[in-house]
C-alpha positions, 0 to 999 in steps of 0.5 A: 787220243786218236790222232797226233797231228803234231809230233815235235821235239824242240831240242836245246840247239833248235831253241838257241838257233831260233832265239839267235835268228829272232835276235838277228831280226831284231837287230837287223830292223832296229829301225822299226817303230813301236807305236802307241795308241794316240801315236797310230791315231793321229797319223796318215794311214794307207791300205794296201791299195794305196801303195800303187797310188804313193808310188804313182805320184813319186813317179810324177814328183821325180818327173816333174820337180817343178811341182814339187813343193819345196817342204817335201824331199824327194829323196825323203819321199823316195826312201819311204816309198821303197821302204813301203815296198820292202815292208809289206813284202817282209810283212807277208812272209812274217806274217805267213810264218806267225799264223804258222807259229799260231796254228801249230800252238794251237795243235800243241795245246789241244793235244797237251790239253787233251791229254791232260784231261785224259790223265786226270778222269784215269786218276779219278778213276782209280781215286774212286776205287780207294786208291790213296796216291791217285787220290792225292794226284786228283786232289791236287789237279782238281782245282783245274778242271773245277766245272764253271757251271752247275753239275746236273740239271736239277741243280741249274734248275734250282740256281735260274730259279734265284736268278729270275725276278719274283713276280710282285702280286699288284693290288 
């Protein structure tokens, strides 16, 4: 392997502190709503755009009440708005951190897989020179790193050749 672009130890106290901060997240937001398919559906949704809009007509509902029909809280519709706000400056970090989180699993799993790759080709080597333990090792890791597709040319050959419709001679 060329390049170790990530080189991290997670130790037994990392683990715990981060699990205890994701479970105080939990905690702290226990308001949060988990909805399903036909619950995101059937609701007003609102892009980021629109933010600037709800928060310009609260502005003009708590100016002028008198317009205000008398089904709409305005204290209701002031908690909401604010909770707007503070959601999606919250989301932005979150989701700073998940890409984060995204991209360095990422890293971590080419390398692991890198390696492993290189480990088991070193493994067949040594198997293909009659050495018994590296047999058994290749043996057991070959059922992962089976080829989806056909091994040579002549063989992919062969397998579109069945797979192509016969011509029918007409008369």
């Amino acid at each position: 392997m060329s390049t170790n672009a990530i080189s991290v130890e997670i130790t037994e106290e990392k683990d715990k502190t981060v699990n205890q901060l994701v479970d105080t997240l939990t905690t702290e937001l226990n308001f949060l709503k988990d909805l399903d398919i036909a619950g995101r559906k059937g609701i007003a949704k609102m892009g980021r755009r629109n933010l600037d809009l709800v928060e310009r007509t609260f502005q003009h509902a708590e100016s002028n009440p008198e317009f205000t029909p008398g089904y709409i809280s305005l204290a209701e519709f002031k908690k909401d708005v604010d909770l707007s706000k503070w959601l999606r400056k919250l989301e932005k970090k979150v989701d700073l951190i998940f890409d984060k989180i995204k991209d360095t699993a990422m890293l971590a799993e080419s390398e692991s897989y890198q390696a492993a790759r290189l480990f088991y080709s070193s493994v067949k080597d040594a198997a293909g020179a009659g050495n018994e333990k590296a047999e058994l090792i290749a043996r057991d890791l070959a059922v992962h790193f089976k080829r989806l597709g056909p091994k040579n040319k002549d063989q992919a050959k062969k397998d579109q050749d069945k797979t192509e419709p016969q011509e029918t001679p007409t008369s």
